[in-house]
VOLO-840189 format. One record per residue (C-alpha): residue in one letter; z, x, y. Coordinates in steps of 0.25 Angstrom, whole numbers, plus 5000, padded with zeros to 4 digits. Layout:
BEGIN
AZXY;...
! end
This chain:
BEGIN
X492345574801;X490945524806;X490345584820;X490545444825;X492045464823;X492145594829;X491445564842;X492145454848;X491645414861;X491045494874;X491845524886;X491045484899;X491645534911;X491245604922;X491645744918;X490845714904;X489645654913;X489545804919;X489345874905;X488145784902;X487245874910;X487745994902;X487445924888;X489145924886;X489645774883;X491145704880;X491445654868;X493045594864;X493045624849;X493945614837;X495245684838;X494845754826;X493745804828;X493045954827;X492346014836;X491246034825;X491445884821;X491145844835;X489945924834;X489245874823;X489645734827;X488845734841;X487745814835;X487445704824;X487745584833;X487045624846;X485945714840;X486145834849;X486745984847;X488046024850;X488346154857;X489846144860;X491046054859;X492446044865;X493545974863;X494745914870;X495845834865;X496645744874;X498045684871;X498245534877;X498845514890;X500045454892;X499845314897;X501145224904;X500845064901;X502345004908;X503545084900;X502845134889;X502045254887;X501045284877;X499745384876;X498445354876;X497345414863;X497245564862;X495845594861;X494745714859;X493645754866;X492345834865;X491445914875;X490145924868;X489246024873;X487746014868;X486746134867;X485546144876;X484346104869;X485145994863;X484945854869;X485845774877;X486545664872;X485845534874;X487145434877;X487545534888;X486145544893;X486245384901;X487545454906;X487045564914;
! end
């Protein structure tokens, strides 16, 4: 699995906006990814040292369309926490 594969996308919201300042960023990321696979992967693509990571994993909501019922995509995500003389990521740097 490559570290594009494991980090799927950012999560840009307002709660995620307000760990910026602290160096902690959002990321949705493979179901089955590690802790120390996540790591690795941010730390190659972004260029920047981790401090901490954690992870939540979500179960789809259930969504009503008419009569039927059905589930949307469970899905992971990572808090990533960087160390202090690391620096910030740049694509969250516009963000701020």
């Amino acid at each position: 699995m490559s570290n594009y594969d494991i980090i799927i996308k950012p999560v840009l919201s307002e709660k995620s906006y307000d760990g910026i300042a602290a160096k902690r960023y959002t990321f949705k990321v493979a179901k089955d990814a590690t802790k120390t696979q996540i790591k690795i992967a941010v730390e190659e693509i972004f260029g920047v040292k981790v401090a901490k990571i954690n992870t939540v994993r979500y179960d789809g909501k259930v969504k009503t369309r008419g009569r039927t019922q059905g589930r949307t995509a469970s899905y992971k995500k990572a808090f990533v926490t960087l160390t202090e003389d690391s620096k910030p990521i740049e694509f969250f740097e516009s963000l701020s």
